[in-house]
C-alpha positions as CSV (number, residue, x, y, z in Angstrom):
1,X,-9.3,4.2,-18.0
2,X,-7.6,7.4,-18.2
3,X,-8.9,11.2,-18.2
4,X,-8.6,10.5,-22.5
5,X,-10.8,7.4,-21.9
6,X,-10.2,3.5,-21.9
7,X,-7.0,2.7,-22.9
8,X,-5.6,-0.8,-23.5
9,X,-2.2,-1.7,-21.8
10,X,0.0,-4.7,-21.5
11,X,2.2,-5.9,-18.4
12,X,5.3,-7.7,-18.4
13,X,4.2,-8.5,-15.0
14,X,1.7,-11.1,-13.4
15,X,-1.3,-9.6,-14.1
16,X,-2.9,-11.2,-10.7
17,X,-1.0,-8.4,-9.1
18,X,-3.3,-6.3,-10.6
19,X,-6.9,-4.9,-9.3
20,X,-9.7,-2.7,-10.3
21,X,-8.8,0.5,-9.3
22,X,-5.4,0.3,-9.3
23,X,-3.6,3.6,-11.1
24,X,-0.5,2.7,-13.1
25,X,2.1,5.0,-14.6
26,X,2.2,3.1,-18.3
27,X,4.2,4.9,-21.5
28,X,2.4,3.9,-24.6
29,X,0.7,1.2,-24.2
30,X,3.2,-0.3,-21.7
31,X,2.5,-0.9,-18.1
32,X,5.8,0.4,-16.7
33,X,4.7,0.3,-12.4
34,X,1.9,-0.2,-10.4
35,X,0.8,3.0,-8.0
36,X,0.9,1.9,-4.3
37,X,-2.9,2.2,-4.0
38,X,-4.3,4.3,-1.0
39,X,-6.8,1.9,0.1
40,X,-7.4,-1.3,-0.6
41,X,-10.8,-3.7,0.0
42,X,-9.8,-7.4,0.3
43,X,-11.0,-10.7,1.7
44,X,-10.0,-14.3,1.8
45,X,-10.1,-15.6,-1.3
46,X,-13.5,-18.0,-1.8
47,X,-12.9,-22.0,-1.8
48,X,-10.3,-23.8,-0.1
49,X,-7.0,-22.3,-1.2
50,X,-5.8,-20.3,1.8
51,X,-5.1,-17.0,-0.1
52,X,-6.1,-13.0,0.0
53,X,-8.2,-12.3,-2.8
54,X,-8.3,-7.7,-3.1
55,X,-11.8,-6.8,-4.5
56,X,-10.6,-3.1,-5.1
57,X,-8.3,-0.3,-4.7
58,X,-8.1,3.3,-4.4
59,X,-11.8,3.3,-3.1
60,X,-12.8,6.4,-1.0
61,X,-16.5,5.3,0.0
62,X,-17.4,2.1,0.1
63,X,-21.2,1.7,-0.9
64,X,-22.5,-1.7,0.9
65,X,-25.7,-2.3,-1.0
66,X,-28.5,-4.3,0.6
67,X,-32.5,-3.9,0.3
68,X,-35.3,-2.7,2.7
69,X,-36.8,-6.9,2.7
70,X,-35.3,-10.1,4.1
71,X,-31.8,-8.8,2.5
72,X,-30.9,-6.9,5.3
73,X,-28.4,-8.6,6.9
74,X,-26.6,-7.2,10.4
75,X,-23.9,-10.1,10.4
76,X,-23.2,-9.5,6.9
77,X,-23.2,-5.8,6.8
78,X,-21.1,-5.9,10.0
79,X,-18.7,-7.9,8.0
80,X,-18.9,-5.6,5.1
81,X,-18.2,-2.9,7.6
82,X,-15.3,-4.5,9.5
83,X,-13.8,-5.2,5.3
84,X,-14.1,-1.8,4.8
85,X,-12.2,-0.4,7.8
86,X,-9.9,-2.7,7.8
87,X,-8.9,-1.3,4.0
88,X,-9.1,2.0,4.9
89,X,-12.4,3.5,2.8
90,X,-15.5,5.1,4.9
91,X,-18.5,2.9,4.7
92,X,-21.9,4.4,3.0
93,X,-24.8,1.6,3.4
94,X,-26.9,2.0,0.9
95,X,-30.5,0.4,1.7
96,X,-32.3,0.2,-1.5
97,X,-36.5,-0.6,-2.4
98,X,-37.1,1.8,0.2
99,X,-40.8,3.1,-1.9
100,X,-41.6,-0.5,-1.0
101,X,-41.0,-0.8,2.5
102,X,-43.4,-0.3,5.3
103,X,-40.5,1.6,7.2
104,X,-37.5,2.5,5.1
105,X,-36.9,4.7,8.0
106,X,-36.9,1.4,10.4
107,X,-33.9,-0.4,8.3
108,X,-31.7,3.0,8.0
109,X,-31.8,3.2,12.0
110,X,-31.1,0.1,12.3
111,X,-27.7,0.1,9.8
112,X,-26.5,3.1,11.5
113,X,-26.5,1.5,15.0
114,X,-24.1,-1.4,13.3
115,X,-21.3,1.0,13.6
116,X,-20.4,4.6,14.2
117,X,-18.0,4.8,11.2
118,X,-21.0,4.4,9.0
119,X,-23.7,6.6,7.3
120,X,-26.7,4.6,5.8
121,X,-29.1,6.5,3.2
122,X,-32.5,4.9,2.1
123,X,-33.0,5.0,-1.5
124,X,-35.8,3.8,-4.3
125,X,-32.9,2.6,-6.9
126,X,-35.3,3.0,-9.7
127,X,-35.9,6.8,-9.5
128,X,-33.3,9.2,-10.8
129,X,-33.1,11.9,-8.1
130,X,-33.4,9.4,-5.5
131,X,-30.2,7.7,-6.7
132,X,-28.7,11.3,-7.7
133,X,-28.3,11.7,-3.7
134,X,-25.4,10.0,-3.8
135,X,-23.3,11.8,-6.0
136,X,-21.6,13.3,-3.2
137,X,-19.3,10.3,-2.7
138,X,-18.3,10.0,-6.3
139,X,-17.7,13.6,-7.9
140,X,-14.8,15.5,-8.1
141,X,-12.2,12.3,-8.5
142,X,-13.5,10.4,-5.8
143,X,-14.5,7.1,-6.1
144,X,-17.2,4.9,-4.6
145,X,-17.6,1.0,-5.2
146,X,-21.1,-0.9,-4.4
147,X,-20.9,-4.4,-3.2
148,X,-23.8,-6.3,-2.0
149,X,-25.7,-9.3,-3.2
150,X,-27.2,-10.1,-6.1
151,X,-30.8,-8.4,-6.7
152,X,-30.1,-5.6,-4.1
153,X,-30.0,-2.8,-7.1
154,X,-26.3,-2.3,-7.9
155,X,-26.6,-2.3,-11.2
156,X,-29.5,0.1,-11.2
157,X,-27.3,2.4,-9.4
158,X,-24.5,2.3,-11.2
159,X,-26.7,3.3,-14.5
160,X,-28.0,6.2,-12.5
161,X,-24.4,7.5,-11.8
162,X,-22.3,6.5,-15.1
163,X,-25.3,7.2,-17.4
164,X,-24.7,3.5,-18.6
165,X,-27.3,1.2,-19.4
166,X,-27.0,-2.4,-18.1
167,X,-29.0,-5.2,-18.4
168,X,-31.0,-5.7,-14.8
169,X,-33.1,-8.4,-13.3
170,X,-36.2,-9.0,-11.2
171,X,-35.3,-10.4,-7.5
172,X,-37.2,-14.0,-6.9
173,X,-40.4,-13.3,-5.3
174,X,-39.8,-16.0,-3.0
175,X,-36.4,-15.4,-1.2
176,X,-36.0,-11.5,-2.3
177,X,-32.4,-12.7,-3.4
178,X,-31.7,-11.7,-7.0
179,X,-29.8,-13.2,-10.1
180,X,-26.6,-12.3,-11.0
181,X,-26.3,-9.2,-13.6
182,X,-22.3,-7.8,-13.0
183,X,-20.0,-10.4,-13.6
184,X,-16.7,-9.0,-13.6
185,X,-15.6,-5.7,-11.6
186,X,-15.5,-2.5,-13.7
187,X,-14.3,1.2,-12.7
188,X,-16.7,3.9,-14.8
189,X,-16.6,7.3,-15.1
190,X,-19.5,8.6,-13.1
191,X,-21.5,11.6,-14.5
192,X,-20.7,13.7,-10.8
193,X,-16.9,13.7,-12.3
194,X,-16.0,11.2,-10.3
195,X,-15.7,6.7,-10.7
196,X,-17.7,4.2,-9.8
197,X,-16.7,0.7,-8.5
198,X,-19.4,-2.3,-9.5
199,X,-18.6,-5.6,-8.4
200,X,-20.6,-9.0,-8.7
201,X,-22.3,-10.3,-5.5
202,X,-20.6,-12.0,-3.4
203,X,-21.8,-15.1,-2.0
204,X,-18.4,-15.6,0.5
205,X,-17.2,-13.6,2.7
206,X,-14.7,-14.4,4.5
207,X,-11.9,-12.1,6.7
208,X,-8.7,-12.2,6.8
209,X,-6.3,-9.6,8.1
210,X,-9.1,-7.7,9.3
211,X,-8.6,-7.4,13.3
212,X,-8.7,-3.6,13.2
213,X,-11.2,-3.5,10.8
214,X,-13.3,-5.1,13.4
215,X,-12.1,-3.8,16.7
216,X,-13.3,-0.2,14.8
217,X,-16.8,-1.4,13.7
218,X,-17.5,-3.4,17.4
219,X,-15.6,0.1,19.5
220,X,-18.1,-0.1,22.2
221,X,-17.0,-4.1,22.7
222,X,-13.4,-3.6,22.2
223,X,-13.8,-1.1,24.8
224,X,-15.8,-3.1,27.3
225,X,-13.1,-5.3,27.2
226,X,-10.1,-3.0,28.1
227,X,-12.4,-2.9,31.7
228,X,-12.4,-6.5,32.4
229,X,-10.2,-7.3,35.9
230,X,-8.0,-9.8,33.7
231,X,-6.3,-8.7,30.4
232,X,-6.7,-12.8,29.4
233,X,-10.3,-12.5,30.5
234,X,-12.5,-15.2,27.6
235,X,-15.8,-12.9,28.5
236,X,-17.6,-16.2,29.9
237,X,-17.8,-16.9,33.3
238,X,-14.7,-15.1,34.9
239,X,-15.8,-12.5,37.5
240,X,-15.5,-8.9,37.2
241,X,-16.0,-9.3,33.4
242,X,-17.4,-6.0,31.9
243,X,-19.0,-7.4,29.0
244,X,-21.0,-9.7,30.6
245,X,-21.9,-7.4,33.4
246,X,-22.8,-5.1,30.1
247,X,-24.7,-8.0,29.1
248,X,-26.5,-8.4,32.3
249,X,-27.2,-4.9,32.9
250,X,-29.0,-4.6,29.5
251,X,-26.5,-2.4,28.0
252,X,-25.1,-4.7,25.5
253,X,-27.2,-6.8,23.0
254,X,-25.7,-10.7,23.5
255,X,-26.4,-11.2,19.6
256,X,-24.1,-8.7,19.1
257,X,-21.7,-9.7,20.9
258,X,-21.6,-13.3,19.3
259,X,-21.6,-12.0,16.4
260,X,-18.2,-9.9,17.6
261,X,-16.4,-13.2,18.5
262,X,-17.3,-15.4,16.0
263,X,-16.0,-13.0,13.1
264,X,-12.7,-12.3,15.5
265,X,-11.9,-16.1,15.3
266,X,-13.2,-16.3,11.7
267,X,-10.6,-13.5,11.5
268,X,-7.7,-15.0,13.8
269,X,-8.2,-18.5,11.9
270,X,-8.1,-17.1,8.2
271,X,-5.0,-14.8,9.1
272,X,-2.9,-17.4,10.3
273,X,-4.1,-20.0,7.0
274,X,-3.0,-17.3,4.2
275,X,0.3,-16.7,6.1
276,X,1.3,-20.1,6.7
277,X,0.5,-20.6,3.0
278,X,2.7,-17.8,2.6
279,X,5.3,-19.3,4.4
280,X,5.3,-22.7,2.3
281,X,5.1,-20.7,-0.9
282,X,8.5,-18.9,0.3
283,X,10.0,-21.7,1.7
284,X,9.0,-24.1,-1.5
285,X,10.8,-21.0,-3.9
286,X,13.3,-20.7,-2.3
287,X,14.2,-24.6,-2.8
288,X,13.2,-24.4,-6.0
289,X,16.1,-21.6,-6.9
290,X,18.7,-23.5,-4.8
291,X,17.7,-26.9,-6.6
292,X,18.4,-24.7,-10.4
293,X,21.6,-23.5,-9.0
294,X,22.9,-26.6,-7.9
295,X,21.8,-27.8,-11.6
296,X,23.4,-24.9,-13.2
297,X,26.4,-25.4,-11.3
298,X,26.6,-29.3,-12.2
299,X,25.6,-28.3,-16.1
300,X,28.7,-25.8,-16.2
301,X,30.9,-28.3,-14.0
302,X,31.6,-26.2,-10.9
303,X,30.6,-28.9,-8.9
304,X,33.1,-31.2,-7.3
């Protein structure tokens, strides 16, 4: 996309270094570098390869989509949250089907408390100036990019911004979870002169690099924790441990603060798995060039 519209390039690079979002400096149809991107939004890569998988770049607000029904999610949306911090963008959750709720009001209190980097707006996806509220975060250049599961009204969204008309589908009826309309991620021009960001929904989640991303969206626990009487303190039976005194006192929800250590070892465990792999895939090129040297050498008889 470029401010003459879509344009078709070609790399002479791997094209997995790519991402949506990215901004390139290209001459013709020519991809000549890559822009270091200002933020980027990544996760660990789903299924069992150990690798970082980045969902998008360049992303200003990132708009975590979920619905006013048995969608809404706190450990997802905290991980959504901790994603987005940890890649630099400002969080917007968007809670969508709020004309259908009993108290839209209810799930946007309840979003905001997750984290006080975020802003949460309660939206009916289906009505025009309802969904027109959020041109704020995607005129004048900037650029927002909804994730979210399937059904939650993405899609919708994005045809109220872009003035685009995609295909849409009912959620079930029985689990509120929706069917899969976005399959690939696009960047659109959005009518507010800014882009949009639409991604598929994401069924795994997983964190990797993403300490500070966490430590930012749990503050009040990462500062409980600079209180305890022992820097090694494991928060479980130790004494003079401020989080569970926190705990005890009322002050601190305990669901929330399970929720903070399991994604910090999801976190510490994922880390280490794509660097190691890392590691080998170094180590293993690195043999690989000395092995076609030492063939070179023996092909051109320097050897011996």
């Amino acid at each position: 996309m470029s401010p003459e519209g879509a344009l078709s390039l070609i790399s002479h690079e791997e094209t997995g270094r790519f991402a949506v979002g990215d901004w390139v400096v290209h001459e013709g149809s020519t991809i000549q570098r890559r822009l270091d991107p200002l933020t980027s939004i990544g996760r660990r890569a789903a299924g069992e390869e150990s690798k970082s998988q980045i969902i998008a770049t360049n992303v200003d607000t990132l708009g975590i989509v979920t619905s006013c029904n048995a969608d809404f999610n706190p450990a997802r949306l905290e991980r959504y949250l901790a994603i987005c911090a940890a890649g630099g963008a400002l969080p917007l959750i968007i809670l969508t089907k709020a004309d259908l709720a009993a108290d839209a009001e209810d799930f946007r209190h309840r979003a905001q408390r997750l984290s006080p980097l975020a802003n949460a707006i309660a939206i009916n996806a289906c009505d025009p100036e309802d969904v027109a509220r959020l041109e704020p975060w995607c005129r004048n250049g900037q650029t927002l990019a909804l994730v979210g599961s399937s059904g939650v009204g993405k899609t919708t969204i994005q045809n109220g911004l872009t003035g685009i008309a995609d295909l849409t589908q009912d959620i079930r009826e029985d689990d509120a979870k929706g069917r899969h309309t976005t399959t690939s991620r696009a960047l659109r021009p959005t009518l507010a002169g800014g882009w949009l960001i639409d991604t598929p929904g994401m069924r795994e989640l997983r964190l990797t690099d993403a300490a500070d991303g966490i430590d930012q969206v749990f503050a009040d626990i990462a500062e409980l924790t600079t209180a305890c009487r022992f820097s090694d303190c494991q928060h479980e039976t130790e004494p003079g441990c401020a989080i569970l005194a926190a705990i005890e006192g009322g002050h601190l929800d305990p669901a929330r603060f399970a929720r903070w250590q399991k994604l910090q070892r999801e976190d510490q465990y994922n880390t280490e798995a794509v660097h190691e792999a890392h590691a080998r895939y170094r180590r293993f090129s690195k043999m690989a060039k000395a092995g076609r040297e030492r063939s070179d050498f023996k092909r051109r008889g320097w050897e011996g």
